[in-house]
C-alpha positions in Angstrom: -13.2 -6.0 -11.6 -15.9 -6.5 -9.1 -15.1 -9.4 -6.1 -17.8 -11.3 -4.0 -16.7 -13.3 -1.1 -18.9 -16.6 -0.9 -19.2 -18.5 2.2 -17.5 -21.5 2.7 -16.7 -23.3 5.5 -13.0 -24.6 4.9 -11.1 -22.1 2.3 -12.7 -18.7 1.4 -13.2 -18.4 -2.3 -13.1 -14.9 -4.0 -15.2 -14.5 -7.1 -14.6 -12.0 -9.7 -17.5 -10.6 -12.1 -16.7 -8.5 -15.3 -18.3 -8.4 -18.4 -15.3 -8.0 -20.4 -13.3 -11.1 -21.4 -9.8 -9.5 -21.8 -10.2 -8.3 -18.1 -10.9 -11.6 -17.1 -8.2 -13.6 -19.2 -5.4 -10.9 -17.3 -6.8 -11.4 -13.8 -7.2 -15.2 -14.5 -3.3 -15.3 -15.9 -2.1 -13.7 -12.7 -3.1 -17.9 -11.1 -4.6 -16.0 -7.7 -4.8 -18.4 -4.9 -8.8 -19.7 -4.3 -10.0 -16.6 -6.7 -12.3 -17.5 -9.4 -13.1 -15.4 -12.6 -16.1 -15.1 -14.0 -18.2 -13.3 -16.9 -21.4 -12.0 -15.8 -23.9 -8.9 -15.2 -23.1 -7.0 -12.4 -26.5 -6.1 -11.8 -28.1 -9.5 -11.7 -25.3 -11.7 -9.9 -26.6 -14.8 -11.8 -25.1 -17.9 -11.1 -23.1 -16.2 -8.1 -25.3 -17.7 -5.2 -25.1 -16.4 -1.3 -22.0 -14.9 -0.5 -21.0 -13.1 3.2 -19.7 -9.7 1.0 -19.8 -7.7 -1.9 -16.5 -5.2 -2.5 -17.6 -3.0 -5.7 -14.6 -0.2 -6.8 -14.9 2.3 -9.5 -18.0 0.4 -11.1 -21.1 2.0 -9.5 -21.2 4.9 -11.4 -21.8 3.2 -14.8 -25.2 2.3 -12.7 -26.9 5.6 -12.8 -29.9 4.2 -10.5 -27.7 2.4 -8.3 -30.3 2.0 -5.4 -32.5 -1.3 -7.4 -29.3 -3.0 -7.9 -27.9 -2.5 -4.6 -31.4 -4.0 -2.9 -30.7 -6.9 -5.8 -27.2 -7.6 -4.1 -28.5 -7.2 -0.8 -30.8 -11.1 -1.4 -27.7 -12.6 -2.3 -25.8 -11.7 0.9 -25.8 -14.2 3.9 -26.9 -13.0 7.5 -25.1 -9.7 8.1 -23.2 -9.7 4.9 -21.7 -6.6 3.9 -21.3 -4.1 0.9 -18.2 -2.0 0.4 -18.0 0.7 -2.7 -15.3 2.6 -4.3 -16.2 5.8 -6.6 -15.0 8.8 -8.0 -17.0 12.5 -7.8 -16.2 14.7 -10.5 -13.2 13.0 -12.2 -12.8 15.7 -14.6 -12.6 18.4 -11.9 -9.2 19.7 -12.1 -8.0 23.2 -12.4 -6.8 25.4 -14.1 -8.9 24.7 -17.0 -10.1 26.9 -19.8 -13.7 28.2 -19.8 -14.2 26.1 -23.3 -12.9 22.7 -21.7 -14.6 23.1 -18.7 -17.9 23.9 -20.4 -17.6 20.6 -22.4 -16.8 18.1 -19.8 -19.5 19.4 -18.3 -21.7 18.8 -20.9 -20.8 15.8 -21.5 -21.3 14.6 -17.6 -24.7 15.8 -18.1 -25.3 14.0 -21.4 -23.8 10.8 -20.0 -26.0 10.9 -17.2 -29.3 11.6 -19.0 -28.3 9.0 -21.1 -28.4 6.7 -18.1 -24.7 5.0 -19.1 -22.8 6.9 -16.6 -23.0 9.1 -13.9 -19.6 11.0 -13.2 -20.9 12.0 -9.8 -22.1 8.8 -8.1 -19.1 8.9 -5.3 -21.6 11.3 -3.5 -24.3 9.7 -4.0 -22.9 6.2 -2.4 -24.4 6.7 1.2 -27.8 7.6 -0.3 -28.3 5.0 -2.9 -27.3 2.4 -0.1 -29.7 3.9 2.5 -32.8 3.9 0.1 -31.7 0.1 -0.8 -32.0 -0.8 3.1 -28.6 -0.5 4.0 -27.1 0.1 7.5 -23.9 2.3 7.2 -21.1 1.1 8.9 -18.4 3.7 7.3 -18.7 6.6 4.9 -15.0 8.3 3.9 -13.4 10.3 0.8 -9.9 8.7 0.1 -6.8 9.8 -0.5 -5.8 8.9 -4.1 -2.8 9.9 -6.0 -4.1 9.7 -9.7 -7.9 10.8 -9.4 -7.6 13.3 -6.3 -4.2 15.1 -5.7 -3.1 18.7 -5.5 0.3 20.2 -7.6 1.6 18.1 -10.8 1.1 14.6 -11.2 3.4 12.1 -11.2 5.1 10.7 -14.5 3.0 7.2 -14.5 0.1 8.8 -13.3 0.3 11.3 -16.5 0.3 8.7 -18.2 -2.3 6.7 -17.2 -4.4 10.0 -17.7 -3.3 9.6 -20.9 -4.2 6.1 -21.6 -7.4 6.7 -20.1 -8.1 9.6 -22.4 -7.4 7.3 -25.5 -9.7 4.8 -24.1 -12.7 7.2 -23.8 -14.0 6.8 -27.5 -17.8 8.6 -26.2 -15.9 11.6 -25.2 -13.9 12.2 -28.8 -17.4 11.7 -30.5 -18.8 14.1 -28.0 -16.0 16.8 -28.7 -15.9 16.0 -32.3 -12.9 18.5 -33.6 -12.9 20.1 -29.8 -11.4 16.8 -28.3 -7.4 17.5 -29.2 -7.5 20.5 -27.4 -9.4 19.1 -24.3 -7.0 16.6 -23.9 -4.0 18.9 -24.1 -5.7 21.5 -21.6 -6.9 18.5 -19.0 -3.3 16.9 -19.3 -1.5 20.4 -18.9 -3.8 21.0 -16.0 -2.3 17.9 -14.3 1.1 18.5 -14.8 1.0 22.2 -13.1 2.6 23.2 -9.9 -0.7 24.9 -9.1 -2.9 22.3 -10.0 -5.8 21.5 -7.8 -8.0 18.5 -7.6 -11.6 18.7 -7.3 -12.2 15.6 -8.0 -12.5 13.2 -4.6 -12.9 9.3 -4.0 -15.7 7.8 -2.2 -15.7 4.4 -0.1 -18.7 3.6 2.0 -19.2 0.2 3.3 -22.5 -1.1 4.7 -24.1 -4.4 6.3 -27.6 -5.6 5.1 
């Protein structure tokens, strides 16, 4: 879910953009105080209007050429308004993997991004992408994060939201074709090891226009 701030005068309003309805009917059930749910394109902010911030997490990537978007946002944001972003870089870098299941989530990170749908390394890419849109950094940071960048075994709720997320990733099973089964099984055995290590990190820059 993506938040802008507008500004108001008397009581700050969050608004929340997503352009998928079952997202929005949970976050609009959970009755937030002076938060507002919307459907919309997160690239074009229509019917948004000015707002004093823009906080974006684990949404950039599935931008590829994030830098037109981000000077988009940047006429929509009041005097001084800020940006603040949230990615992964390289969530599928754990270890120990095999040499097969490494070579095709790798492959399929490079198909994604030629494809322009995804790019699985756009955490890295954050303080760029805002500094060619115009953008003066005010903080650049990797964060900790104890599902997407963590050493030794996982938790038991964070295994399984690695598995739920696995499920959901219908591209990647097509991409595998009869290879996907034992992907999965390597990447989740990877997680749960006593020597795993994370190679995978979480980006957060913020910026002011």
């Amino acid at each position: 879910m993506r938040h802008w701030r507008p500004s108001c005068s008397a009581r700050p309003t969050v608004i929340g953009i997503d352009a998928n309805e079952e997202l929005l009917a949970r976050a609009r059930a959970r009755d937030i105080p002076n938060a507002e749910f919307r459907c919309g394109n997160l690239k074009t902010l229509e019917h948004v209007g000015k707002v004093d911030g823009i906080w974006c997490s684990f949404a950039p990537a599935y931008i590829p050429e994030l830098a037109p978007t981000l000077a988009a946002w940047k006429r929509r944001l009041n005097p001084g308004g800020w940006v603040a972003l949230i990615e992964t870089d390289n969530l599928f870098g754990h270890e120990p993997l095999s040499a097969t299941t490494s070579s095709l989530l790798d492959a399929y990170a490079q198909a994604a991004l030629q494809a322009g749908w995804y790019d699985f390394h756009m955490g890295s890419k954050l303080l760029s992408h805002l500094e060619r849109a115009g953008y003066t950094i005010s903080d650049s940071r990797t964060l900790s994060d104890r599902e997407l960048s963590f050493d030794g075994p996982a938790e038991a709720e964070v295994l399984e939201a690695w598995k739920a997320r696995l499920e959901r990733m219908n591209a990647l099973k097509t991409f595998c074709g009869t290879m996907f089964e034992q992907v999965r099984t390597d990447l989740l055995a990877a997680l749960s090891r006593e020597d795993h290590r994370s190679l995978a990190k979480v980006y957060s820059c913020i910026a002011t226009s």
